[in-house]
Every structure is written in C-alpha cells, then in structure tokens.
BAFI-33431 format. One record per residue (C-alpha): residue number from 1; residue in one letter; x, z negated, y. Coordinates in nm, 2 decimals. Example, Ala and Ser with C-alpha at 12.3 -4.5 7.8 and 13.67 -1.06 7.14 Angstrom:
% residues 2
[1, "a", [1.23, -0.78, -0.45]]
[2, "s", [1.37, -0.71, -0.11]]
//
This chain:
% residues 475
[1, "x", [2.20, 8.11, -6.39]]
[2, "x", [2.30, 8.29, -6.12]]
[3, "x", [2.17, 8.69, -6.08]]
[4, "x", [2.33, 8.94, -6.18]]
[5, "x", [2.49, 9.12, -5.85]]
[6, "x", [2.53, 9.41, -5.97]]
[7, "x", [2.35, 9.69, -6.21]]
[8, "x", [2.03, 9.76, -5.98]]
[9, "x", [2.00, 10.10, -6.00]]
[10, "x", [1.70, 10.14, -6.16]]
[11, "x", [1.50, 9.91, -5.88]]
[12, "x", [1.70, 9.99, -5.64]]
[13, "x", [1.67, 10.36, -5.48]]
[14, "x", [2.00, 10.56, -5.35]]
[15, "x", [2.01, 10.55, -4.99]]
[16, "x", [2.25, 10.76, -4.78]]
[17, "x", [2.31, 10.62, -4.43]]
[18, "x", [2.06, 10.78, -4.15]]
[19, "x", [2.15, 11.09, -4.04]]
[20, "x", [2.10, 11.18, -3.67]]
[21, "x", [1.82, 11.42, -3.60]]
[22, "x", [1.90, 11.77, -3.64]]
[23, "x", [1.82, 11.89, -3.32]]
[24, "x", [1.99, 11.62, -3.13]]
[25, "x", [2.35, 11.61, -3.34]]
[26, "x", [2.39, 12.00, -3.29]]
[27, "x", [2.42, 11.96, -2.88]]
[28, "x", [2.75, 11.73, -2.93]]
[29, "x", [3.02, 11.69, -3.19]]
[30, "x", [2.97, 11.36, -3.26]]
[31, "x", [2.96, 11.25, -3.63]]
[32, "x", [2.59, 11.27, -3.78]]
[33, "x", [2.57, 10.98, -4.01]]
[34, "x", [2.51, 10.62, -3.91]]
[35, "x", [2.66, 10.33, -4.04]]
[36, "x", [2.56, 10.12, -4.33]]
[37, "x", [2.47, 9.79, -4.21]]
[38, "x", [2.64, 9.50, -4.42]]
[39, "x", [2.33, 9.43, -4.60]]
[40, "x", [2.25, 9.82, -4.68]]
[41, "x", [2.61, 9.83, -4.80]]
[42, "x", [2.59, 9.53, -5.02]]
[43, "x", [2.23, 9.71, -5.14]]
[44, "x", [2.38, 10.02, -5.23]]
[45, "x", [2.70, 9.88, -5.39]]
[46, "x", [2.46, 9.67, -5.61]]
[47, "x", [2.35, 10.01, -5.75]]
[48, "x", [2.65, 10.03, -5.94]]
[49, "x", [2.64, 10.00, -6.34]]
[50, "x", [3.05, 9.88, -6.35]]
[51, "x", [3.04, 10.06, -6.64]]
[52, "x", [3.35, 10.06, -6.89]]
[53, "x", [3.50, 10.44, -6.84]]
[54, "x", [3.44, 10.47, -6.46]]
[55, "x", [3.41, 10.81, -6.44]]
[56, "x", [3.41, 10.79, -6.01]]
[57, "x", [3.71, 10.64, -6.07]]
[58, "x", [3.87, 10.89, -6.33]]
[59, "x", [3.75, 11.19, -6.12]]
[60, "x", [3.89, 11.04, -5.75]]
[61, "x", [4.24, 11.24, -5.77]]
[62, "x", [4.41, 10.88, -5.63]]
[63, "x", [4.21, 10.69, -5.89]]
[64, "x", [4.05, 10.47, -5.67]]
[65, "x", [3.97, 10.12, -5.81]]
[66, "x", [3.60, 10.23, -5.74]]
[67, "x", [3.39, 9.98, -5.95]]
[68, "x", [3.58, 9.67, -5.80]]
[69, "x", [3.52, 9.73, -5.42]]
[70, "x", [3.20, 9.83, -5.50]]
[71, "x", [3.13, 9.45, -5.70]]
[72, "x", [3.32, 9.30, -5.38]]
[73, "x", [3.13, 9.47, -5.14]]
[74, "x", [2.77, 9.39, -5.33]]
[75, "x", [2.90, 8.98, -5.31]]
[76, "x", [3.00, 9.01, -4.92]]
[77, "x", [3.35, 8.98, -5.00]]
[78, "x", [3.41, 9.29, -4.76]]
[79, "x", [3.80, 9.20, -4.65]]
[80, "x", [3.92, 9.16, -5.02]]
[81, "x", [3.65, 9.53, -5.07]]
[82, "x", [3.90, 9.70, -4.80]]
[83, "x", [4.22, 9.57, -4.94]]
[84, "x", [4.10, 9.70, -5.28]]
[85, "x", [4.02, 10.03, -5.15]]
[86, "x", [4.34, 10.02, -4.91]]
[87, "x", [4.53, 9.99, -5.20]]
[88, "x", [4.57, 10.34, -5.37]]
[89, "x", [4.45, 10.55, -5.04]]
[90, "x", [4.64, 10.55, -4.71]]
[91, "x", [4.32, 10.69, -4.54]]
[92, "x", [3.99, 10.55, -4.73]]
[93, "x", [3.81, 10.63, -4.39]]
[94, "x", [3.88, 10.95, -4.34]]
[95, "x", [3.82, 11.00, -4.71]]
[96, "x", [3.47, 10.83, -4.71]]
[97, "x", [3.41, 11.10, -4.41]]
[98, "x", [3.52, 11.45, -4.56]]
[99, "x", [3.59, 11.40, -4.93]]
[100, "x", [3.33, 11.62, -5.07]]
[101, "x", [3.20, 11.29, -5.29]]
[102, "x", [2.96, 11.55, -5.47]]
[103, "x", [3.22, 11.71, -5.60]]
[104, "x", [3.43, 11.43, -5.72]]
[105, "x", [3.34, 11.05, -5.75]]
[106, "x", [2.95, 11.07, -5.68]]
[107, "x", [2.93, 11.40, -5.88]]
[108, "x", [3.07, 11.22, -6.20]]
[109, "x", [2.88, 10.87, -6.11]]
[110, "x", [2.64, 10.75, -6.49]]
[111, "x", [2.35, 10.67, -6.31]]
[112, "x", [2.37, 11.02, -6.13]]
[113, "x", [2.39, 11.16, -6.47]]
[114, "x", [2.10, 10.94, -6.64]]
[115, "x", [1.88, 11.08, -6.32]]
[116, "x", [1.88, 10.76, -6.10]]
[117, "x", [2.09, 10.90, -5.80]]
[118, "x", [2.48, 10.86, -5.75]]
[119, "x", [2.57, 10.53, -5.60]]
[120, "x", [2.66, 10.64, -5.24]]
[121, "x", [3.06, 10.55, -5.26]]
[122, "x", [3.16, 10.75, -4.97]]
[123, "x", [2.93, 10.56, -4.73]]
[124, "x", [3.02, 10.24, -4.82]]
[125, "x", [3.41, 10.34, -4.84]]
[126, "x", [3.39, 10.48, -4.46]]
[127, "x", [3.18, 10.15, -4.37]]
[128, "x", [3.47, 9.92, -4.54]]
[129, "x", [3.77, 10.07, -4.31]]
[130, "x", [3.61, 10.07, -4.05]]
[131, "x", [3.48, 9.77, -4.07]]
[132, "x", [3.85, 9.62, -4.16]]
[133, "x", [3.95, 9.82, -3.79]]
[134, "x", [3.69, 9.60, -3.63]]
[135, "x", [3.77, 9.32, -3.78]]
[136, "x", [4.15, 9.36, -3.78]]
[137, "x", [4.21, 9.33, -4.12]]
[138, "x", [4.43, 9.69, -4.07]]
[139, "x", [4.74, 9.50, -4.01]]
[140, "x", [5.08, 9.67, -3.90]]
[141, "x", [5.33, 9.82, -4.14]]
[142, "x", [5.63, 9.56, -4.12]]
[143, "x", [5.90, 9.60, -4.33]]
[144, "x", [6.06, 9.33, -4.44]]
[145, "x", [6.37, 9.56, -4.43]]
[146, "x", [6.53, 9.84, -4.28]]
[147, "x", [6.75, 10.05, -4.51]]
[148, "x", [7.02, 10.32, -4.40]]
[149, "x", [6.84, 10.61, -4.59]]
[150, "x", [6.63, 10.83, -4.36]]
[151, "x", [6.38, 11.08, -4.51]]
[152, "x", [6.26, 11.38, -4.33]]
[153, "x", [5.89, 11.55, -4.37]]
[154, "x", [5.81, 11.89, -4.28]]
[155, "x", [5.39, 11.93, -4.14]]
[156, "x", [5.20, 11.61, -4.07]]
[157, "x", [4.94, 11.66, -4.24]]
[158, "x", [4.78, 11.44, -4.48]]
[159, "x", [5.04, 11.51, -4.72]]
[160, "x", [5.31, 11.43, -4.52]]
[161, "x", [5.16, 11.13, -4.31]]
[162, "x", [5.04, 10.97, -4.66]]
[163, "x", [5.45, 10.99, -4.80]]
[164, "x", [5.57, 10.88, -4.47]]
[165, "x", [5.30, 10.58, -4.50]]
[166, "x", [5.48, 10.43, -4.83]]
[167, "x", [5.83, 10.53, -4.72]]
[168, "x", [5.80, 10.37, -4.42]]
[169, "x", [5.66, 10.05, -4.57]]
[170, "x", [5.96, 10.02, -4.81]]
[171, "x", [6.23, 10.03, -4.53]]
[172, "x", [6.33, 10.40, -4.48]]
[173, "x", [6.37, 10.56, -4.17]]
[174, "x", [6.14, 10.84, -4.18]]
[175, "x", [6.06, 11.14, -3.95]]
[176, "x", [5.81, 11.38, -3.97]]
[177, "x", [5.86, 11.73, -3.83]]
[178, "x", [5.51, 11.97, -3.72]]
[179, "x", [5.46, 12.25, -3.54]]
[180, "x", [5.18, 12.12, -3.38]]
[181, "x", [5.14, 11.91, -3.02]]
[182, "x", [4.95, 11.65, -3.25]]
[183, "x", [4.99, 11.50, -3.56]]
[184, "x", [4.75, 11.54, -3.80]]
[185, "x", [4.74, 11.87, -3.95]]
[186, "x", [4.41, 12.03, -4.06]]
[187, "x", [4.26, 11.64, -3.98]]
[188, "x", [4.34, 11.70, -3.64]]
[189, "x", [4.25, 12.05, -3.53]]
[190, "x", [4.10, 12.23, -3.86]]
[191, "x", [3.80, 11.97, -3.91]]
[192, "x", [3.53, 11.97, -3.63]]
[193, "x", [3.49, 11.65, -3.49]]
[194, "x", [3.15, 11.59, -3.60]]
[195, "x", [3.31, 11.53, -4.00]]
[196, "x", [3.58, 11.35, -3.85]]
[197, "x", [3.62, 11.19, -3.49]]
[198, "x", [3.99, 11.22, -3.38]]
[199, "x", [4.02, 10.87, -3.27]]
[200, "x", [3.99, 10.78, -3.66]]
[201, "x", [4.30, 10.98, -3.70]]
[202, "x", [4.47, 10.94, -3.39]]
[203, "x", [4.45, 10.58, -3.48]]
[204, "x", [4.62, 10.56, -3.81]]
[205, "x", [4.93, 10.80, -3.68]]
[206, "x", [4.96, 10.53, -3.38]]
[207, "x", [5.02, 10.29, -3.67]]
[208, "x", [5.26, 10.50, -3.82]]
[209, "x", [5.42, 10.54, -3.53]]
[210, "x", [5.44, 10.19, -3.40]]
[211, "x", [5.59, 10.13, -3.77]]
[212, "x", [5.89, 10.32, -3.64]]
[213, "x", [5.80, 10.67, -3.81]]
[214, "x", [5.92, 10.93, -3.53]]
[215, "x", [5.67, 11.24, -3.51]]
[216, "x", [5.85, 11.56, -3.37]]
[217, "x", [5.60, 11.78, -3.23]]
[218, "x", [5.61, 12.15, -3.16]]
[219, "x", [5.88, 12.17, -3.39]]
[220, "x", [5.92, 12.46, -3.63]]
[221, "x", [6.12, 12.46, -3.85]]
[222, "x", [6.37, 12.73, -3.95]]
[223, "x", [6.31, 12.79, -3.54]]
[224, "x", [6.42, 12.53, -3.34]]
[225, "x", [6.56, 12.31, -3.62]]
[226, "x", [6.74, 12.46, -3.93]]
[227, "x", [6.59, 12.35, -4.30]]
[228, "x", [7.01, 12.33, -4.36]]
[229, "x", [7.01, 12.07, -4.07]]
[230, "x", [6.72, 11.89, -4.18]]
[231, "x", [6.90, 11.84, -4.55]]
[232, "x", [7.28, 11.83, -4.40]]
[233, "x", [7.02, 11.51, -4.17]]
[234, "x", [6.84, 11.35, -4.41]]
[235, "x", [6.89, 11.18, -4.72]]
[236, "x", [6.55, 11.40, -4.86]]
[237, "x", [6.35, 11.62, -4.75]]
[238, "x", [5.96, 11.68, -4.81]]
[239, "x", [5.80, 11.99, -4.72]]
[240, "x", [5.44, 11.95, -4.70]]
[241, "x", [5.34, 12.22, -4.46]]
[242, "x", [4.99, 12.28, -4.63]]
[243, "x", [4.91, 12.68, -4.61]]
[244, "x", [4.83, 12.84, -4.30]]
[245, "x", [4.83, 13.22, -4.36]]
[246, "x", [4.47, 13.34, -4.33]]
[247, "x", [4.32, 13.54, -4.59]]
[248, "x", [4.23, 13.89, -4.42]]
[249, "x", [3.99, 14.15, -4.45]]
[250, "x", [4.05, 14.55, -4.48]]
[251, "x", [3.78, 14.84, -4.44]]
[252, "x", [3.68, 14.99, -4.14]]
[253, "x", [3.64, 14.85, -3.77]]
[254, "x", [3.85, 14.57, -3.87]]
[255, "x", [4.08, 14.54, -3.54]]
[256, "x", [3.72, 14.54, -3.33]]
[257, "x", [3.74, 14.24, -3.06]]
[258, "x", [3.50, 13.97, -3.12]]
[259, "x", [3.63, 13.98, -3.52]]
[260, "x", [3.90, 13.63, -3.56]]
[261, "x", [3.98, 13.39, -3.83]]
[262, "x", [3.86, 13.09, -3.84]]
[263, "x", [4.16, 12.84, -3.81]]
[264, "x", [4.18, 13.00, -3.49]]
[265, "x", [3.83, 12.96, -3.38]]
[266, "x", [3.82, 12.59, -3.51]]
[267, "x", [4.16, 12.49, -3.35]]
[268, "x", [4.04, 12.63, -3.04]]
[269, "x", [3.75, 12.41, -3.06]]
[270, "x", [3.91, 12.10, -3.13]]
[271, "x", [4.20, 12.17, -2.82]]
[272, "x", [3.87, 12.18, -2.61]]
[273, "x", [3.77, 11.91, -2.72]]
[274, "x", [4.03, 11.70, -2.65]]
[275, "x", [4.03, 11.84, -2.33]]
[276, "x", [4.30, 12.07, -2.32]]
[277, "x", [4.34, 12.38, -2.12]]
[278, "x", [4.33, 12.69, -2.37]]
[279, "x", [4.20, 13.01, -2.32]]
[280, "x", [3.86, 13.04, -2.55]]
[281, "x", [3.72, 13.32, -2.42]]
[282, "x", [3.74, 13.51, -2.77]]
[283, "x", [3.62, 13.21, -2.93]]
[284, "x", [3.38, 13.11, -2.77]]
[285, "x", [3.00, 13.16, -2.91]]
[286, "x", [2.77, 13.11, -2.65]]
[287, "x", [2.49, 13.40, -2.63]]
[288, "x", [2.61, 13.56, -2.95]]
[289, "x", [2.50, 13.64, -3.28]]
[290, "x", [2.76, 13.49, -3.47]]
[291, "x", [2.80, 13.59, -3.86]]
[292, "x", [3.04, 13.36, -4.06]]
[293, "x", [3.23, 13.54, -4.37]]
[294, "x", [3.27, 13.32, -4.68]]
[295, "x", [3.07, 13.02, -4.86]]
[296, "x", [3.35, 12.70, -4.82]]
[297, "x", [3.41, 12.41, -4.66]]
[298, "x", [3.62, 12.59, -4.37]]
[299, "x", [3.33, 12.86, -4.31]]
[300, "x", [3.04, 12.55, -4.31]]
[301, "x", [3.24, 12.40, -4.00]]
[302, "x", [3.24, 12.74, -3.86]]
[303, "x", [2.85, 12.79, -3.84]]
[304, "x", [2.81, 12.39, -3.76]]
[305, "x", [3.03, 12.48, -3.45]]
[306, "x", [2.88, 12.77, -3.38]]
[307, "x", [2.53, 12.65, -3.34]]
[308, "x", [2.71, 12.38, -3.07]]
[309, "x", [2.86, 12.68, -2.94]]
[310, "x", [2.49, 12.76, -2.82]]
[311, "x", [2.51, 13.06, -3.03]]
[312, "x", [2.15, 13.26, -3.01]]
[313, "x", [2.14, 13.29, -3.43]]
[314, "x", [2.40, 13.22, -3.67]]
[315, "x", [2.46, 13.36, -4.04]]
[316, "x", [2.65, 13.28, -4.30]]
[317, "x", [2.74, 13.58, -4.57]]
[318, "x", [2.84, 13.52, -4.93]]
[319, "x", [2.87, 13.75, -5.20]]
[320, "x", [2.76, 13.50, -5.44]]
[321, "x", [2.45, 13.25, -5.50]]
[322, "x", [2.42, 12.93, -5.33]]
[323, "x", [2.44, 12.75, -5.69]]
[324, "x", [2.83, 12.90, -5.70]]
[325, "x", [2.95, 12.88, -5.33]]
[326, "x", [3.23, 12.69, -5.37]]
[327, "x", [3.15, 12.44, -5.05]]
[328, "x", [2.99, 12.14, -5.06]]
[329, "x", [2.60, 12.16, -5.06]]
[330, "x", [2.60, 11.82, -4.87]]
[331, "x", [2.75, 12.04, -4.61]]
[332, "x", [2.53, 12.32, -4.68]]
[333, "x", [2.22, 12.14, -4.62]]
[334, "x", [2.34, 11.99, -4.28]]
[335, "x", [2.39, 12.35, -4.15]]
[336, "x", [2.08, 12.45, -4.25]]
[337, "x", [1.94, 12.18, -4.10]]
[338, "x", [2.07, 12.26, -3.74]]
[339, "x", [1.98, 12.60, -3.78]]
[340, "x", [2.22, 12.82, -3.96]]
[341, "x", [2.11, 13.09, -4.19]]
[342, "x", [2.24, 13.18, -4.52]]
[343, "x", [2.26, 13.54, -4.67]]
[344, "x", [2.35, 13.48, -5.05]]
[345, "x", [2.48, 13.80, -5.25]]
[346, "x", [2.63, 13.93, -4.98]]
[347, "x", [2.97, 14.12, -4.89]]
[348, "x", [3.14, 14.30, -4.57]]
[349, "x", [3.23, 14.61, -4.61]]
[350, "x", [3.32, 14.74, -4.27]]
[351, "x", [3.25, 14.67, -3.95]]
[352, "x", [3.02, 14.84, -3.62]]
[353, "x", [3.16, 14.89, -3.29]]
[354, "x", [3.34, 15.10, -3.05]]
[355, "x", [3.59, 14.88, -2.89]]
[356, "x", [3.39, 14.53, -2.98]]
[357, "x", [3.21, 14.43, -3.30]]
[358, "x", [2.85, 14.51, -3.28]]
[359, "x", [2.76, 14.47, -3.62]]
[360, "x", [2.89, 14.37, -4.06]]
[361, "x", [2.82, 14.68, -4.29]]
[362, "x", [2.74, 14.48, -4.53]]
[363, "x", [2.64, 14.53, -4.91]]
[364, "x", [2.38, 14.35, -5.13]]
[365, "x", [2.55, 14.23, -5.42]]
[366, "x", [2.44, 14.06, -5.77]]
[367, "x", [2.65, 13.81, -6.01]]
[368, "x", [2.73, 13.97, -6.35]]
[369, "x", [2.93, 13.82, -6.64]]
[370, "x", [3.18, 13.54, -6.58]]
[371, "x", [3.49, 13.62, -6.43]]
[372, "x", [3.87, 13.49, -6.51]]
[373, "x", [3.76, 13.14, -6.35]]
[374, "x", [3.42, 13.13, -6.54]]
[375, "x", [3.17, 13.16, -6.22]]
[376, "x", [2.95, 13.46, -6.25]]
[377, "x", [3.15, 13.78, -6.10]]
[378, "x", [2.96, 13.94, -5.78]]
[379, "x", [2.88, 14.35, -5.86]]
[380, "x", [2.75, 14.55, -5.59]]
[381, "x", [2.42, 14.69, -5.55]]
[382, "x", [2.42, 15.06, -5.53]]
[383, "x", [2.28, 15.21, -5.18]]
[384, "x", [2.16, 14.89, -5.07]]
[385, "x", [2.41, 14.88, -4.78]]
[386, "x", [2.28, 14.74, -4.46]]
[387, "x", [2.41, 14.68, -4.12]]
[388, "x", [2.39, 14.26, -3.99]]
[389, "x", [2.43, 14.23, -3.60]]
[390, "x", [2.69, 14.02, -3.46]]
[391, "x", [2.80, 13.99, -3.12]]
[392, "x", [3.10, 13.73, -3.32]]
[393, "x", [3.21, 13.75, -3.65]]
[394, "x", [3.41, 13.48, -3.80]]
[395, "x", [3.63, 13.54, -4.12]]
[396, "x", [3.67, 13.25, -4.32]]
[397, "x", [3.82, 13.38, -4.67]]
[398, "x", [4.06, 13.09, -4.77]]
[399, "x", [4.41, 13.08, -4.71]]
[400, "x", [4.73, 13.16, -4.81]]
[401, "x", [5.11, 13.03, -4.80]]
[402, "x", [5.37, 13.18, -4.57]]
[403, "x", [5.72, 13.30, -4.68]]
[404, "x", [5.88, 12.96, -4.65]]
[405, "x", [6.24, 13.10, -4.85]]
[406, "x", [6.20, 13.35, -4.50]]
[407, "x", [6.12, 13.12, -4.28]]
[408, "x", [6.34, 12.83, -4.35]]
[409, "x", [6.64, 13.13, -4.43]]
[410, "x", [6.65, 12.94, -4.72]]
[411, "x", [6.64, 13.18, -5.06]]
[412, "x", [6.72, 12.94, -5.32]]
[413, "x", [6.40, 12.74, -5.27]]
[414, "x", [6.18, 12.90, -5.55]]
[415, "x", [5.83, 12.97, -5.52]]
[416, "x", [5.56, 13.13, -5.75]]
[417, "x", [5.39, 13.46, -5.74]]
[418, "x", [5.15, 13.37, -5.54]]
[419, "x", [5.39, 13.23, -5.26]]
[420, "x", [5.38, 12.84, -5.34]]
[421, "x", [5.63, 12.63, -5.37]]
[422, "x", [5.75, 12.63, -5.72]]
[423, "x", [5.74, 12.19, -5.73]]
[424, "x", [5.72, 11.98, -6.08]]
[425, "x", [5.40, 11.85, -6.05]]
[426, "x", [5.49, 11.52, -6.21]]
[427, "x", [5.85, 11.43, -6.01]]
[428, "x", [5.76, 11.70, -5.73]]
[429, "x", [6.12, 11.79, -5.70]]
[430, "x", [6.16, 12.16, -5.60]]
[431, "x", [6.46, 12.37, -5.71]]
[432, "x", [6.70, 12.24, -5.44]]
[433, "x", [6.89, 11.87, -5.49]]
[434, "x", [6.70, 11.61, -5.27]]
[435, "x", [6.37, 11.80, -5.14]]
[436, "x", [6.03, 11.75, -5.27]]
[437, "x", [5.72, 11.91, -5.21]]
[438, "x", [5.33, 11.84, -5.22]]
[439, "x", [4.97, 11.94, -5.13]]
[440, "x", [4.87, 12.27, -5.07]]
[441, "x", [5.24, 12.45, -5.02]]
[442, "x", [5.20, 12.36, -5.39]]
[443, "x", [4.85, 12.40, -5.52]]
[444, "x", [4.71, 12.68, -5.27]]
[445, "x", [4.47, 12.57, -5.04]]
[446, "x", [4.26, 12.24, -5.22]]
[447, "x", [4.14, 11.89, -5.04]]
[448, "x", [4.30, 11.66, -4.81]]
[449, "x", [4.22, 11.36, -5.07]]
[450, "x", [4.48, 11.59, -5.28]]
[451, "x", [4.75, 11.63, -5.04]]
[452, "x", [4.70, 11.24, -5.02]]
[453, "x", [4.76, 11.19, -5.36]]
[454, "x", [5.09, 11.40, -5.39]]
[455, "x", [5.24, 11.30, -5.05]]
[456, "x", [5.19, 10.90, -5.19]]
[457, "x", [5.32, 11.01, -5.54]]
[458, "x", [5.64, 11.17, -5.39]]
[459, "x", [5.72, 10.94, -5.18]]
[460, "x", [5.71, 10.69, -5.51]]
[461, "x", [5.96, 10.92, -5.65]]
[462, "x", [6.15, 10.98, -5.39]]
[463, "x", [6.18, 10.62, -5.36]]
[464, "x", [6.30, 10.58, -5.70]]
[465, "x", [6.56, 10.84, -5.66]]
[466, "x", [6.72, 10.67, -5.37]]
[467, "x", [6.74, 10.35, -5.54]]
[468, "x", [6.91, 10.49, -5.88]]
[469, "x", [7.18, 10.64, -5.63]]
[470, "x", [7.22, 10.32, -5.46]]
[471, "x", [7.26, 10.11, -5.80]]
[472, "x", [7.54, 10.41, -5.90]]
[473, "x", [7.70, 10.40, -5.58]]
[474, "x", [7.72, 10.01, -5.62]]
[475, "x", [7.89, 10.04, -5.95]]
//
C-alpha cells in the first residue's frame, strides 16, 4: 500500500522559507523570504491534516480550495496545485506575499490549534504562482467572445483589477479609470517593495492589459472625466477607489515640518524606487530619529523603510500592548529584527519644535476594560508625560474615505455616516441603477485579499445583470 501523502504534521516540523539576514535585507528593498524549493514545498504541504471542516479554507475571505492544492502540491502535481489555487483568486502571488496568513488561513489552521505549528500556506501559495510564471502555465485571457457591453471601474486597485479580471474574461469591454501614473493601487505605491516586488504586479496588469482592458491613468474622476459621463459611457459602473483620506492628528505643534502621513512617505518611496524624479526631501530619513505613530500594517512598512532610509534610530509608538496591535506580528518581528524599536502604551500628545519637529510629547498609557470592539481600552497615566526625540515623525493612524457624492457632483449616491459607500454587501449595487461598489470605499480601510474578493463577486453580479437585460431585450 502505498503511504499516506499527506497528514505528517506530527513528524514533520513547520518550516517557513529562509529569511534573508537581518542586517543584509535592511540595505535594499528586496523581498526577505526565499523560496520553497519543490521538495520543501511538497514537505510542508504534507503537513496538512485535510481535515473535514477546513477552517484555512472557511477563514480565506475568497474561500480558497486550500486543502486540495495543498494534497496536489505534497504529490508533485504543481500545475493542476496553481490552477486550483488560480481558481478563486486573481492574484494567489501577491496574496501568498502580503495576506497577513496569521490572521486568517494559518491562524485558523487544526494542527496550529492542537500545538503542532500552522501548515505554512502562504509560502507554498507564493511558490505555486510563481512557479506557474516560470513555467508558463499563466496563460493569456482570451475570450472566446467579445460582447458590445463595456463596463467602467473607478481606482485600480485590487478591487478594481480583480472585477476587471472576470469581466474581461467573459467578453466585456472593460476600462479602468485611476488617478495614479500606475496601475495598482495601494499594491503599487502603498506596499514597500520588500512585501511585494512591483514586477509581480506590474506583471499581472500587463496581462490585463494585453487582454484588451484599457487603464486610464492620471485620471480623476469628477475632474477630468464626469461620474455622469462615465454612466451616460458605460453600460455599469464600479467604483472601487479604496480610501485615501489620512486619519490626522490634533494637539499642539501639529503643523511642525518634518511631521507627514504615511501614504505620503511610502508613495514617495516607491516613486524612487522605480526611478522616478520626485522631490523626497521631506521624506526622506537619512540621519534622523524617526518615530512612527500607530501599531498596523501601514505603520510596520513605515519603520521597515525607515531603517532602509539609513535612519540613526527608529520607534514605533502605540497606545496599546503588543498582544492588541492590530498589525501582523509576523510583520512585527521582521522590524524588530532590522532594528526598529517598539514603545507599547504609548500616545502623542503634542509635538516639540519651533519651526521643525524636534520631539512627541508623549503620554504613558495603560489598557482598562474592553471597549465597544472588545480589545482592552488604553487610559492614560497621570503625570507620566514624557518627551520622545524625533528629527521625523511619521503618522500612520488608518484611513478614511473622501466625500465621493462631492467629488463625483453626484448627491444621490448614498453613503454611511462614516463616509462609505452605502453598497448591499451581497449584490453590491449602490443606490444609483447600474453602479456597484466594493473593497474599502465600502468596508473602511481592511485587506487587499478583501477588495479581491468583492471586486470578483461584483463583477459575478454585474455579469448576471447584463445578461438578464440581454435575454429581456431579446424577448
């Protein structure tokens, strides 16, 4: 009898692929992890218990078929492991590099929860696609088809690039409008480079593009091209400009020089990175003590870049503990690892400085009862206030939408009170005829695997809406 493939957890240890040293990844902004090799993949994909309720599976928002590529990938059959995985996610590689797996499928894995160490899914999901690049097995979107309806997207982003992916598969004419010079949204110029490489985007929006999907660039809507147009254009519309508007804070000193956000600071980054000529001068953290303000994913690629920067120290302030910063601690542990210092329970208050920051009044804070979310509240310490030196201080407090009725002169399309589009969250249909909306315009700032999941689900529906009007106008 042949042995069983799978299941060999308990001899077989987790294994993440090798990370770069420390000292070595944080002169570049290359990614830190290695690849798998095929027989470390097949190793760690053996690991897997294929048990009955796949929670990985159940806790992936695009309900990746988890456990099968996982068995494929453990019996070297890596091409039919891909197309598995290619199957519900237009962008497993990009996934398998920033989806905050602890969080999500690896977080929820059994054998993580019966002490044996999560199966490392993400790994072997990045090693697949890319892989399948290698080998070809990407192959162009052809459709067998062209139809007369055309679709129009507002941000690419991974919302919008995701819809656009299944539109353009099923015939439709699709363009996608951005304000940016390059596609890509946050993908492109709001994660460093050493998460995710820009070829591995700039790749998949070439195959969009040689599908036929046209990509307006610098482009903003309700600017130089009127939402009315794009409706009075198009047989739908998506809006799936993701949120943009940085969260800001008060108290005194907070128009010093040397204080900025940091979508700024990381865009600024990634333009120089691809070479282009921007001004960084107030971004740029060489010979500075840099402080970071906020514990998430955005302020993590902050420090990380920072310490490239050749900053002379870097800290990170939170109000809370590290147990309830809401970033990953996979992300947490790489900073610390390169040199970034974390200073849990505690808050800005102000700001030092006569015309430039010099300094965070900061206060020491401790967690108290459970808030309206459940996490522990932060209280402050009475007369514990103490002043951090910073030479560059980089807010990164979350973001927020911008007034899209105001911006797209458009009052009729209904948001909520906290500014998002008001979208069904099953049909995604907003409160105008014909336009749909997903990812973060919708759910407040959240995870590019979410945006993924809505911009594919709309474009399912949007789908389904066209063809009910064709079979009516037929009649």
């Amino acid at each position: 009898m042949a042995r069983q493939p799978m299941l060999k957890f308990v001899d077989v240890a987790r294994d993440m692929p090798e990370k770069r040293d420390a000292a070595d990844r944080a002169k570049d902004y290359h990614e830190i992890y290695a690849e798998f090799a095929a027989a470390k993949a097949a190793e760690q994909s053996s690991r897997c218990s294929q048990c009955g309720v796949p929670y990985c599976q159940n806790h992936c928002p695009l309900h990746n078929n988890i456990p099968d590529w996982l068995s494929l990938t453990a019996t070297g059959r890596l091409q039919e492991a891909y197309e598995v995985s290619q199957a519900t996610n237009t962008f497993p590689e990009i996934c398998g590099r920033i989806c905050p797996q602890d969080r999500l499928c690896e977080g929820n894995c059994v054998i993580e929860q019966s002490g044996h160490g999560t199966v490392t899914i993400g790994a072997v999901e990045k090693y697949l696609t890319d892989l399948a690049w290698e080998n070809g097995w990407v192959k162009p979107i052809a459709p067998t088809v062209d139809r007369a309806e055309t679709i129009g997207i507002i941000g690419a982003g991974p919302g919008g690039l995701a819809a656009a992916d299944v539109l353009r598969r099923q015939g439709f004419g699709v363009t996608v409008y951005d304000r940016n010079d390059r596609a890509g949204g946050l993908m492109t110029y709001g994660i460093p480079s050493f998460k995710l490489e820009k070829d591995v985007v700039m790749r998949r929006i070439k195959q969009l593009t040689d599908a036929g999907v046209e990509i307006v660039t610098n482009c903003n809507v309700g600017t130089d091209i009127s939402f009315t147009a794009l409706r009075e254009k198009h047989n739908a519309v998506l809006i799936a400009t993701g949120v943009y508007k940085s969260r800001d804070l008060a108290g005194p000193g907070a128009g010093l020089k040397g204080i900025v956000k940091a979508l700024d600071y990381l865009t600024t980054s990634n333009h120089l990175n691809f070479g282009d000529n921007v001004d960084a001068t107030e971004f740029d953290a060489k010979d500075k003590k840099v402080v970071v303000i906020g514990g998430g994913d955005t302020a993590m690629d902050c420090v990380r870049t920072a310490i490239r920067q050749g900053a002379t120290s870097v800290k990170c302030l939170y109000r809370r503990d590290r147990e309830n910063m809401p970033g990953s601690q996979r992300e947490t542990q790489n900073a610390e690892e390169e040199g970034v210092e974390f200073v849990w329970l505690t808050a800005p208050k102000g700001f030092v400085g006569d015309d430039v920051v010099t300094g965070v009044r900061a206060a020491k804070m401790r967690l108290g009862p459970p808030d309206a979310t459940g996490r522990r509240a932060p209280e402050e310490i009475a007369g514990a206030d103490y002043t951090e030196e910073a030479d560059l201080v980089i807010k990164a407090l979350g973001f927020e939408p911008e007034d899209l009725p105001e911006m797209f002169s458009e009052p009729d399309l209904a948001v909520t009170r906290w500014g998002t589009v008001k979208a069904n969250f099953t049909t995604f249909e907003t409160s105008l005829p014909d336009v749909y909306a997903v990812g973060d315009i919708v759910r407040g700032a959240s995870l590019v695997v979410w945006a993924i999941s809505d911009g594919r689900g709309a474009a399912e529906k949007i789908i389904a809406d066209l063809n009910s009007k064709s079979a009516i106008a037929a009649e």
